[in-house]
N, C-alpha and C positions, 0 to 999 in steps of 0.2 A: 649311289649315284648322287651328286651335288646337284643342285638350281640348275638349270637351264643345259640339260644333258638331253640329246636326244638319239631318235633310231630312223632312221632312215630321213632325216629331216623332221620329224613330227618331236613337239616335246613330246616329255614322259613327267607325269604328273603322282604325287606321291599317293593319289588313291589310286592308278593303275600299278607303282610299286607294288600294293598295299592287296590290288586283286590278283597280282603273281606271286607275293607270298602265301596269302591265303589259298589259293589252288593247290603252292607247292607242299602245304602243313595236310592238307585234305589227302593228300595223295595223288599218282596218274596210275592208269593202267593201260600195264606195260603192252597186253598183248594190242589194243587199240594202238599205242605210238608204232610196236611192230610192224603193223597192216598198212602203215600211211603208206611204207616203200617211199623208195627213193631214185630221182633219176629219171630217165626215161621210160617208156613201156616197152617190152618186150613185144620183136616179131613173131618170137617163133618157142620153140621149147628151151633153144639150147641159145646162152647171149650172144648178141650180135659184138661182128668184129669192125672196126673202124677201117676206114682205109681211102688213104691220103692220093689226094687226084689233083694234078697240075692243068689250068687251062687257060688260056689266051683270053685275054681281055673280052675279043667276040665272041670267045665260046662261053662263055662268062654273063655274055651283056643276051646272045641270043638264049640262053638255055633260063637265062631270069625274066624274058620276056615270054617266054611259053609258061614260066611257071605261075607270073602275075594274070596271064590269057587264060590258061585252065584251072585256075585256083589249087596250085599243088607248090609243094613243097620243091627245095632243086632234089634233093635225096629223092623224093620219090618219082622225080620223072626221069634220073638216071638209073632207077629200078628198073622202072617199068621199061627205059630204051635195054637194059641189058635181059631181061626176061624177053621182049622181042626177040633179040638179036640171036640169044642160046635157042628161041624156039625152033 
C-alpha cells in the first residue's frame, strides 16, 4: 500500500500494516474464523427462502409506520400478519 491509502475512509498507517503482518506470520485459527459465520442468522433448522413481494407506495408507507410504532422489522410484521392469517 503507498502513503495515504485508506479503508473505509480511515488512513492505514505503516504500524497497523506492520500489526496485520505480524498477526499473519503468528498465524489464525482456522476453526475460530470458521465459527464467525456469515450472513444472516438462521430461523429455523432448515435455511430460509427469500421471496419477492410487490406493494403500493401506501402499503409501503403504512406497513413502515407499524413497523417504526411497534419497534419490528417490515419482515417481521409480514411474518407475524401471515402466521395470523394461516392460524
Amino acid at each position: 500500500m503507498s502513503m495515504g491509502e485508506t479503508i473505509d475512509g480511515l488512513p492505514v498507517t505503516e504500524a497497523q500494516i506492520q500489526e496485520w503482518a505480524d498477526e499473519a506470520e503468528a498465524g489464525y485459527d482456522i476453526a475460530t474464523i470458521k465459527k464467525r459465520g456469515r450472513g444472516r442468522p438462521g430461523r429455523g433448522a432448515e435455511p430460509g427462502q427469500v421471496v419477492a413481494l410487490r406493494l403500493t407506495a401506501e402499503e409501503l408507507s403504512a406497513l413502515d409506520a407499524l413497523a417504526a410504532r411497534t419497534h419490528q422489522s417490515r419482515s417481521e410484521l409480514i411474518r407475524a400478519a401471515l402466521a395470523a392469517y394461516a392460524a
